[in-house]
TIVOMAR-140865 format. One record per residue (C-alpha): residue number from 1; x, y, z. Coordinates in Angstrom, 1 decimal, always signed. Example, Ala and Ser with C-alpha at 12.3 -4.5 7.8 and 13.67 -1.06 7.14 Angstrom:
% TIVOMAR-140865
    n       x       y       z
    1   +12.3    -4.5    +7.8
    2   +13.7    -1.1    +7.1
END
This chain:
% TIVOMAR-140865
    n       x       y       z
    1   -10.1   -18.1    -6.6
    2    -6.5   -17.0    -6.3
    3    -6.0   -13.5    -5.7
    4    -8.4   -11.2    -3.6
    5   -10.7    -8.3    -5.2
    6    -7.5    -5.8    -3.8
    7    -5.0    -7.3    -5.4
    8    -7.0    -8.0    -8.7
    9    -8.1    -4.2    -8.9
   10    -4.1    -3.5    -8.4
   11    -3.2    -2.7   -12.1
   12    -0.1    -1.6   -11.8
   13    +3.2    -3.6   -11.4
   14    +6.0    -2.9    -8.5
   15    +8.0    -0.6   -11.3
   16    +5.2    +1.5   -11.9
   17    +3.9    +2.0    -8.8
   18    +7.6    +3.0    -7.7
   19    +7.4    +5.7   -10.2
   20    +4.1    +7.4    -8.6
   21    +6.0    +7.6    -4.6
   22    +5.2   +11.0    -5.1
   23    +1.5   +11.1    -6.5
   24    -1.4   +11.7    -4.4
   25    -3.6   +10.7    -2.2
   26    -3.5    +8.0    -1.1
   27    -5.2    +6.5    +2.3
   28    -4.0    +3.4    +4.0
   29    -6.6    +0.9    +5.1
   30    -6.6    -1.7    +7.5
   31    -9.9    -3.0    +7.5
   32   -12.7    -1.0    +6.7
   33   -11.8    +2.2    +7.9
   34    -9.1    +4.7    +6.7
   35    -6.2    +4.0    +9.4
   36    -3.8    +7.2    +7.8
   37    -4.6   +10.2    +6.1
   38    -4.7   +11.3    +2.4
   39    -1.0   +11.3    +1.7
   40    +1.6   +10.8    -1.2
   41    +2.3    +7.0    -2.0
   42    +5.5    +7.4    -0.2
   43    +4.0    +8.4    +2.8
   44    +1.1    +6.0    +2.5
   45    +3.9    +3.2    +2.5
   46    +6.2    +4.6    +5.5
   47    +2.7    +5.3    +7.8
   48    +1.3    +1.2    +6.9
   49    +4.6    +0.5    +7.8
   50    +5.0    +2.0   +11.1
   51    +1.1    +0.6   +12.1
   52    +2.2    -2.6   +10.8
   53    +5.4    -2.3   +13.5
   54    +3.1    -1.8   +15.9
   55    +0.4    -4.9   +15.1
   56    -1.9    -3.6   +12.5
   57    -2.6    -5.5    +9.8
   58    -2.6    -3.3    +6.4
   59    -5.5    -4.8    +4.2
   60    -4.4    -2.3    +1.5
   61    -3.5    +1.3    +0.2
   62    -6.1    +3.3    -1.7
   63    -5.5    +6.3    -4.2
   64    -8.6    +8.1    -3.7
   65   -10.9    +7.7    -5.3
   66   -10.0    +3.8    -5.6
   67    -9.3    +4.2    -8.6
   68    -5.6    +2.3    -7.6
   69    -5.9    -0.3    -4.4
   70    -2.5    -2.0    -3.8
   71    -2.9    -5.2    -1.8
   72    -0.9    -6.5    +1.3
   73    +1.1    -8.8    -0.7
   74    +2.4    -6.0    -3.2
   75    +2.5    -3.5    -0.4
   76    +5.1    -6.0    +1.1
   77    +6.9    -6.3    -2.2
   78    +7.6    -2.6    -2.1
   79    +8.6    -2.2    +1.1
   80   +11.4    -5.0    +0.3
   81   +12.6    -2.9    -3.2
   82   +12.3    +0.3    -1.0
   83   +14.2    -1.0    +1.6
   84   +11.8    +0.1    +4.6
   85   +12.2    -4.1    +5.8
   86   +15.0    -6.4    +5.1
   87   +14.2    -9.3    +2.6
   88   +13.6   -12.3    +4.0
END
């Protein structure tokens, strides 16, 4: 119940993931194949956001080898705290 099996494997919190924008790689997944390539965390959050723009829906972001999967809802959160969307 509650959260999905993304977001419970997510053990990092918004902070912590802020301080690995620069680690690597990480692939972006919407749905069950890779929709971006293996790129820092940064990049992994500007490229879901620009396929989210244009009607993808982001299931999560992966840092290969899963050993890090960020769900929607958190990928959301950072996108607010890194300004790439306005809050609502």
């Amino acid at each position: 119940m509650g959260q999905s099996m993304t977001e419970e494997r997510s053990l990092k919190s918004d902070d912590d993931l802020i301080g690995l924008l620069e680690s690597g790689p990480w692939i972006v997944r919407a749905g069950p194949q890779p929709a971006a390539s293996r790129v820092s965390l940064r990049e992994a959050l500007q490229q879901a956001r620009a396929l989210s723009a244009q009607g993808l829906a982001i299931t999560h972001l992966e840092r290969v080898p899963g050993e890090i999967v960020i769900g929607a809802v958190q990928v959301f959160r950072l996108w607010q705290k890194l300004g790439m969307i306005n809050p609502r």
